[in-house]
N, C-alpha and C positions, 0 to 999 in steps of 0.2 A: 503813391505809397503812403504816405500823410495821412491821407485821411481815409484809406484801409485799415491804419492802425489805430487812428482815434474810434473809428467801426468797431474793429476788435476789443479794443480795452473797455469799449461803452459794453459793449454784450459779456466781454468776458466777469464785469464787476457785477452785473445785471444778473447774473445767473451763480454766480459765486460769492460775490461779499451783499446780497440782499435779504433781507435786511441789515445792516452793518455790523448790530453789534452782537448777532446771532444768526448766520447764514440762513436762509432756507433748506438748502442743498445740506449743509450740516445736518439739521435738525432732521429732516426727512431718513438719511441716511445710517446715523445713529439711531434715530428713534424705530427704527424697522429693524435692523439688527439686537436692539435690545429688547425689544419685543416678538420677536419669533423665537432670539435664543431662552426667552421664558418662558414661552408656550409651549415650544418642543423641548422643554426640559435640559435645558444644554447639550443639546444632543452634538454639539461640537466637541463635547468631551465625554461623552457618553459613548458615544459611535466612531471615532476615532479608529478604534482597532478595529471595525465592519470593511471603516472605506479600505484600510491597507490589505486586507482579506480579499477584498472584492482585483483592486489593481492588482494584485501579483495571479491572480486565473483562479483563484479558488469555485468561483461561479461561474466561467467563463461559457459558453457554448455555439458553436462554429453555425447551428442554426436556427441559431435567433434572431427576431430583425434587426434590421442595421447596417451599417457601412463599416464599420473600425472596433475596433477589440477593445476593452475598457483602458487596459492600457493607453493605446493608439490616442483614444478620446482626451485622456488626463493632460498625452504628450504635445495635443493639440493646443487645447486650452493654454496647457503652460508654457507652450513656446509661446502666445500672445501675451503672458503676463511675468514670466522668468524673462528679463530682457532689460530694454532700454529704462523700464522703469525704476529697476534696481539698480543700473549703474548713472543712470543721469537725472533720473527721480529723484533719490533720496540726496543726491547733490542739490538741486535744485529745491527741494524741500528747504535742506540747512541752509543756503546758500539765505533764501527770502527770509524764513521761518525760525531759524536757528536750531542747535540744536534739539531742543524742547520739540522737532515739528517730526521726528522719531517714533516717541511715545505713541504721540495719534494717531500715526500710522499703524503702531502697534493696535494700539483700541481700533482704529476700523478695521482690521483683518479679524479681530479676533470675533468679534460681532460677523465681519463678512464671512466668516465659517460658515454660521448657521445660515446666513442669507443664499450664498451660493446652493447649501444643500438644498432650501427650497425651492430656487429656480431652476435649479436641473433638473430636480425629481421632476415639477410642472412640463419641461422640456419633450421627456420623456412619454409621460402621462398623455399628451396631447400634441403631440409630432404625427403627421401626415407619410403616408407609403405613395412615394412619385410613380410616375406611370412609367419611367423607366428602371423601377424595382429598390430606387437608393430613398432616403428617407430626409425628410426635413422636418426642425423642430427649431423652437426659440421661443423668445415671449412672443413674436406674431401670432403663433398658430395658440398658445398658452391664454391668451389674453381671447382672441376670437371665439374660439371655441370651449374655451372656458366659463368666460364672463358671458359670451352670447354673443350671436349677430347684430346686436344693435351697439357692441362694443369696438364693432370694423373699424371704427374712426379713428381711435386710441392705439390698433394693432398697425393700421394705417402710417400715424406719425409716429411709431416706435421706429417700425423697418424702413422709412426716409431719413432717419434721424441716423439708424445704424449707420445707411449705406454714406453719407457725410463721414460721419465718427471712424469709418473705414478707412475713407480718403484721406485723412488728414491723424486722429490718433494714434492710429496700427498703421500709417504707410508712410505719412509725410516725414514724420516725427523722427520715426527709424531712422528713414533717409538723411535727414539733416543732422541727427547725433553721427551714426558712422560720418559724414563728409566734415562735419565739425573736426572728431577726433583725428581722421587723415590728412587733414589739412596742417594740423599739428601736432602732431606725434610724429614725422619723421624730419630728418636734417634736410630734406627737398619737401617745398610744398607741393602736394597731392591738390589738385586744381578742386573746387567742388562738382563741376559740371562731370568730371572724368569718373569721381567717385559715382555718382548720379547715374551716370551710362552703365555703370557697369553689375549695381549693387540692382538695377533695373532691370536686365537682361534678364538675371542670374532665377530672381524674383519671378518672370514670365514666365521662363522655363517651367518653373514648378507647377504654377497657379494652372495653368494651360489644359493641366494633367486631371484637375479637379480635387477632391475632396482623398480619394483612395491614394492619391501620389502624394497630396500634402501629408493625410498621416503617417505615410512610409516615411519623408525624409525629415518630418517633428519628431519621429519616436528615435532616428537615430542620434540627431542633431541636439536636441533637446538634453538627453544627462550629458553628450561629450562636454557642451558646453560650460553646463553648468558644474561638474565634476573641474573643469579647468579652471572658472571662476570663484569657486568653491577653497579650492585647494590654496590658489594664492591667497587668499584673504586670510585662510586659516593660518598660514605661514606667519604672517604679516601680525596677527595677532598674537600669535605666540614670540615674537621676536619684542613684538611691545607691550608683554604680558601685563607689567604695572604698570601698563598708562588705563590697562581694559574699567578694573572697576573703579577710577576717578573718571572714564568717557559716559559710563553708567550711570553716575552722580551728578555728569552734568547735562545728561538728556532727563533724568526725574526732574532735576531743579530747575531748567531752563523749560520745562513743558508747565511751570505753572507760573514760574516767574521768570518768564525771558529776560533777556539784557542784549540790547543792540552790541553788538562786535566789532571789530574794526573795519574801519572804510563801508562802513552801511550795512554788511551783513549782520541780518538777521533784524526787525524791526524793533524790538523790547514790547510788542505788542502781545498781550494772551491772547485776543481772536485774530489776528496776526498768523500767527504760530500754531494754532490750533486749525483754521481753516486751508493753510499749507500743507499740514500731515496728513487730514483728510484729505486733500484736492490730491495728493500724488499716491496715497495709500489707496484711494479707490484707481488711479491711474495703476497703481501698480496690479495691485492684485483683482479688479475688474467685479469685485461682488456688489450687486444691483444694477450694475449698470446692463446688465443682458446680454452681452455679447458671450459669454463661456458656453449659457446653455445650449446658443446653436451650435457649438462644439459639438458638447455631450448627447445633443439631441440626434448625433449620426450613431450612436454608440449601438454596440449589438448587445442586447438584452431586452426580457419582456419585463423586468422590474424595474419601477421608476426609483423605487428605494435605493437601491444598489449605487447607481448614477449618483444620485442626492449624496451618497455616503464619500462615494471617490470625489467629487467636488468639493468636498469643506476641504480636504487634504490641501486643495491649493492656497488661499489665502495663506495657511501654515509653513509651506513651502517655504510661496514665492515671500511673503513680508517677514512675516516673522523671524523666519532663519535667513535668508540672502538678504533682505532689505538691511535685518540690523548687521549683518557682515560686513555690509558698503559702509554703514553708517558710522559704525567702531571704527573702521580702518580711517575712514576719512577725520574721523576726531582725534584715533589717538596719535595718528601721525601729525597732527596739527596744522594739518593744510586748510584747513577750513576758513579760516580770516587771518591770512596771511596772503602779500601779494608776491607774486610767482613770475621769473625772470622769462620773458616769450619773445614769439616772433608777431609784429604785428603787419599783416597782412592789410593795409589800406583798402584793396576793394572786396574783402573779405562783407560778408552781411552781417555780421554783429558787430561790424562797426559804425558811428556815428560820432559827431561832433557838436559842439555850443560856438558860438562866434559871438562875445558881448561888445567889442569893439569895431568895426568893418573898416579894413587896412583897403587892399588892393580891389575883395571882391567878399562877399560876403560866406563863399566857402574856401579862403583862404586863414590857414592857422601860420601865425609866427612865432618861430622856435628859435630862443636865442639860451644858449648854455644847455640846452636839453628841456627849456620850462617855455609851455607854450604861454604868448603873451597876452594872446587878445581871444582867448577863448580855453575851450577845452577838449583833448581826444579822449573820448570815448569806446570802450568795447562791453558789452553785452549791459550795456547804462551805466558802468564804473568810469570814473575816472584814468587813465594811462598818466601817471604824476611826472617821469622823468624821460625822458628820449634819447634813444644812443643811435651811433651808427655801425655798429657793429656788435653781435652776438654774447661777445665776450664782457661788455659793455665798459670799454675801457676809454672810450670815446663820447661827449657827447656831441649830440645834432643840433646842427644850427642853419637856419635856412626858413622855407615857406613849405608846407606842406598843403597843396593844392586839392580840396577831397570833391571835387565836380570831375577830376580827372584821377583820383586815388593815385598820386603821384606825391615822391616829397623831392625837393630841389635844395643841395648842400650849396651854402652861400661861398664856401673857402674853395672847394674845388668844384661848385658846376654841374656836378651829377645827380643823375638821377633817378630813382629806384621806387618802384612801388610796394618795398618791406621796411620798416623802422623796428629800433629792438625800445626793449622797455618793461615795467613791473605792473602786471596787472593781475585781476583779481578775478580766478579761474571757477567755472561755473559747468553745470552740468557733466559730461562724459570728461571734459578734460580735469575737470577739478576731482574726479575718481581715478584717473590717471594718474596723475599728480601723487596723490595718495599711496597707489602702490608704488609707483617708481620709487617714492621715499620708502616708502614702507620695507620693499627689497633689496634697499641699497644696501645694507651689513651681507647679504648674500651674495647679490647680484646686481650688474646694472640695467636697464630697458626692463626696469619691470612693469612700465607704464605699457609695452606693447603686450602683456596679457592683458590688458584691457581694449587693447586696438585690438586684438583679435575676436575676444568675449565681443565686444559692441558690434563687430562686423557678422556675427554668427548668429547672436540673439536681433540684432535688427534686421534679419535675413527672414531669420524662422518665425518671428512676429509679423513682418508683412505678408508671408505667405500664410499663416494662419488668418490674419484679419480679413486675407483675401476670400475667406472661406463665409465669414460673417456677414459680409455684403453683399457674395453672389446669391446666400441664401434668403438677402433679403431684399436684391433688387429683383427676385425669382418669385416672392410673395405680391411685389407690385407690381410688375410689367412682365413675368413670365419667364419662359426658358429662356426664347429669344432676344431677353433682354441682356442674358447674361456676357457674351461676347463683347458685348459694346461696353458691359460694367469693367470687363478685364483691361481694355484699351485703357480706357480711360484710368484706372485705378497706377496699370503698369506708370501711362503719363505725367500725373500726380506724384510718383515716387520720385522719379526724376526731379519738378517744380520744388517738393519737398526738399531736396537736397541743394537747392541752390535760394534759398531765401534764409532771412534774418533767424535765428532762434527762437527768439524774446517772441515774435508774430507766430510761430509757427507752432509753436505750443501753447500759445493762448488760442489760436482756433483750433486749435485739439484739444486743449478742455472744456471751448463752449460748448463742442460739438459730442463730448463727454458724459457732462452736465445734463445735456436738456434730453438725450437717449433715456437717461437713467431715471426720471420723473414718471415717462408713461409706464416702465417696467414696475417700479414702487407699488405706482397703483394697484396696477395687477396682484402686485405678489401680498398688499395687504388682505385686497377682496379675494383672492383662495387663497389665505393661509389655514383657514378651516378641511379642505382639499388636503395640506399639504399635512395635517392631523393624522384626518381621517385614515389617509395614505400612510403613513407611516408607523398609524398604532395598527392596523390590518395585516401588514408584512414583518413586524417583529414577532407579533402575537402569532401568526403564523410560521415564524420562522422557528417558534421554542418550543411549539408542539412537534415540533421535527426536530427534534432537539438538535437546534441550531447552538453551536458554541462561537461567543466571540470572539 
C-alpha cells in the first residue's frame, strides 16, 4: 500500500504541480478557455439565453437523430458534474487551498462555458449512427474524423484514458465520499464495505439498461436532488446573512494572498491555492476534460450549435451557483479550520499514524491522559491532538492503541474497542456536512443528513452517468462485445472504491483526470476554426428566419 501511494503522489505532482511554479495542466486549461471565449466572442454570454431556449423544447424534434431529448442530454451530463464535486470538491479545494481556491474555480467555469460549448457542438458535428440505430460521439470520433486518420493514435489514448478516468473519477470517488459520510453521519457506524455493496447494486441496476434507462433516471434524479441541496444552503445562508459578504472578502483576498489557517489548512501558497481551484473546478464542472460531450453526443438533434448552446449552461450551474453555495456555507458557518468533536473509527482508511519512539512494537501508540506519547494519530494527514473514551468526551483514554490490529486497549479497565472519540479536522463530504448541521442548527437539528442524502443521490447519478462515458469508450476500442466486461468491471471498482483511503483515491482520480484532458485540448485547439465556422453558419442562418433569442 506504501508504495501505491508513493506511485500515486509521484504521478499525481507529475501531471498537476509540473512545472512548479506554473502548472502545465493550469496553463493548458486556462489558456484554451481564454482563447476560444475570445474568438467566439464570449459567446458564454452572448448565447446564454439560446442554450435556455434550446433546454426547455423550444427546438425540440421527436425525429431527429439521437437517443435522449436535449433536456435528458443536459440531465445526463449534470448528474456527472452536479455531485460529489460540489459537496466534497469545494471542501476539499478550501480544506488544501484555502478559501482563495473558490475564486478559481470560479475563473475556470467561467472560461469552461465557452470550452464545453465547443466540445459538444464538435461531439455532435462528428458522432457516428451504431448499426443498432443509437449514436455515439465524444472527442474519440471529434479528434479522428475531424483531425484525420492519421490522428487515430491521439483518439486512441483519449478513450483508454476516459475508460481509467471512469473507473476511478465518476465511480471510485462516488463510492468512497457516500461510504465516508455513512460511516459518520449516523450514531451507529455504517461499515464501508455494506455501504460499497449496496450503493453498487443499486448502480448495476441502472447501467445494465444502457444509455436510454440512464437518461430516464438522471432527468428525474437530477433537479430532486439538486432542488433539496439547493434549498438547504439557501436557508443556511440567509440564517447567516451578515457573515455572506465578509465569506466574499475573504475568498477575493485569500485567492491572491492566501494565509495558512489553523492546524495546516490551506497552504498560504498563491500557486498552492490557485492550482487547487483549478484541479476541483475542472473536477467539478468537467470543461476539456471530454467526458460531457459523450453525453451530449447521444442528444436528438441535427444542430451541433444547439448542443454547444445547452452545454456552457453547465459549468454555470454546476460551479458557479452550487459550487459557491457549498463554499459560502462552509466559510460562513466557520467550520472550515476549526477542529470538530468525532468518532474515530481505528480501521477506518483515512486513518494513519507516525511512531517517533518504538515502545512495545513499532505500530503501537501510547496514550497517557488522552496525549499520544511516542508518536502521533492521524486521520486524512491531520493530527487527532486529544483522545477520549467516550463521545461526550468527559473522559480521557489512557492505555496502547495497537493500529496492525486497529484496536485501542484502556490501561484502568482492560477493554477493548476498535472506536476512540477525539477533535479532528473534517475534510471533504464530512466537513460539508458539518457546515449545514451548524448551519441549521437555529432551525433544526440533523441538518448534516441533507447532506448524507444529497451525497448518496448525486453519487449514485454520477456513477451511473460516468458509466455511460466509458462504455462509449471501451465500445470505440474493443467494440460492442467489449462492453459487458466494461460493466463488470466498472460495477467492481465501485465497491474497491468504497473501501480505500480518500487521500489515494482522489489522487488517482485526478491523474486519471488530468492526463484525459490533454489529448482533448489538442483537439479542441486544432478545430476551433470548425467550431467558428460552425457557429457563425447557424446564427446567420438562424436570423434570416428571424430567429429571436
Amino acid at each position: 500500500m506504501e508504495t501505491l501511494e508513493r506511485v500515486v503522489n509521484f504521478l499525481n505532482n507529475l501531471v498537476w504541480n509540473t512545472p512548479e511554479m506554473l502548472p502545465l495542466m493550469v496553463v493548458a486549461l486556462l489558456g484554451f478557455g481564454i482563447f476560444i471565449t475570445i474568438r467566439m466572442g464570449f459567446i458564454q454570454l452572448r448565447k446564454f439565453g439560446h442554450g435556455v431556449k434550446v433546454v426547455m423544447g423550444h427546438y425540440d424534434n421527436p425525429d431527429d437523430t439521437g437517443d435522449v431529448n436535449h433536456f435528458q442530454a443536459l440531465s445526463t451530463a449534470l448528474s456527472a458534474t452536479v455531485g460529489i464535486g460540489n459537496i466534497a470538491g469545494v471542501a476539499i479545494a478550501i480544506h488544501y487551498g484555502g478559501p482563495g481556491a473558490l475564486f478559481w474555480m470560479w475563473v475556470t467555469a467561467f472560461f469552461g462555458m465557452a470550452i464545453k460549448y465547443s466540445e459538444c457542438l464538435l461531439a455532435i458535428k462528428y458522432r457516428i449512427k451504431n448499426a443498432d440505430g443509437s449514436v455515439s460521439g465524444g472527442p474519440m470520433y471529434y479528434i479522428e474524423r475531424g483531425l484525420g486518420p492519421n490522428w487515430k493514435w491521439l483518439a486512441i489514448t483519449f478513450s483508454a484514458l476516459a475508460v481509467i478516468c471512469s473507473f476511478f473519477t465518476g465511480n471510485a470517488i462516488q463510492a468512497n465520499t457516500v461510504a465516508d459520510v455513512m460511516e459518520n453521519s449516523f450514531i451507529f457506524t455504517i461499515p464501508t464495505y455494506v455501504t460499497g455493496l449496496i450503493t453498487a447494486t443499486l448502480v448495476g441496476f441502472v447501467i445494465i439498461g444502457g444509455i436510454k434507462r440512464i437518461g430516464y433516471v438522471t432527468a428525474r434524479l437530477t433537479p430532486l436532488m439538486a432542488i433539496l441541496y439547493v434549498l438547504g444552503a439557501l436557508i443556511i445562508l440567509l440564517l447567516n446573512y451578515d457573515q455572506v459578504i465578509p465569506s466574499f472578502v475573504t475568498i477575493f483576498t485569500y485567492a491572491f494572498n492566501p494565509v495558512a489557517g489553523a492546524f495546516g489548512v490551506g497552504s498560504g501558497l498563491f500557486i498552492t491555492t490557485m492550482v487547487w481551484g483549478v484541479k476541483r473546478g475542472l473536477f467539478s464542472n468537467e470543461a476539456g476534460q471530454g467526458s460531457a460531450p459523450i453525453a451530449h453526443g447521444a442528444a436528438k438533434t441535427e444542430e451541433p450549435v444547439r448542443e454547444g448552446a445547452v452545454a456552457l449552461l453547465e459549468p454555470f450551474i454546476d460551479t458557479i451557483l452550487v459550487c459557491t453555495m457549498t463554499g459560502l456555507v462552509i466559510i460562513s458557518t466557520g467550520v472550515w479550520d476549526t477542529k470538530h468533536p468525532t468518532d474515530v473509527n481505528l480501521n477506518s482508511p483515512d486513518m494513519g499514524y507516525e511512531v517517533v519512539e518504538v515502545a512495545e512494537s513499532p505500530s503501537i501508540l501510547q496514550v497517557e491522559g488522552g496525549i499520544v506519547q511516542n508518536g502521533t494519530l492521524l486521520r486524512n494527514d491531520f493530527s487527532i491532538d486529544t483522545l477520549y473514551v467516550d463521545q461526550a468526551q468527559t473522559e480521557f483514554f489512557s492505555g496502547t492503541i495497537d493500529m496492525s490490529t486497529y484496536t485501542a486497549f484502556r490501561s484502568d479497565t482492560g477493554e477493548s474497542s476498535g472506536t476512540v472519540y477525539g477533535n479532528a479536522i473534517y475534510n471533504g463530504a464530512t466537513l460539508t456536512s458539518q457546515a449545514f448541521e451548524v448551519g441549521l442548527s437555529p432551525l433544526m437539528p440533523g441538518g448534516k443528513y441533507i447532506v448524507t442524502i444529497c451525497v448518496l443521490l448525486f453519487a449514485i447519478s454520477t456513477s451511473i452517468a460516468w458509466s455511460y462515458y466509458g462504455d462509449r469508450s471501451i465500445q470505440y476500442l474493443l467494440g460492442d462485445k467489449s462492453i459487458i466486461y466494461y460493466k463488470g468491471v466498472y460495477i467492481l471498482l465501485h465497491f474497491v472504491g468504497a473501501i480505500t483511503a480518500l487521500s489515494t483515491i482522489w489522487a488517482i482520480g485526478d491523474i486519471a483526470l488530468g492526463l484525459m484532458t490533454f489529448p482533448n485540448l489538442i483537439a479542441l485547439f486544432a478545430l476551433s476554426g470548425v467550431v467558428y465556422a460552425t457557429s457563425k453558419e447557424y446564427f446567420k442562418r438562424m436570423e434570416e428566419t428571424d430567429y429571436d433569442e
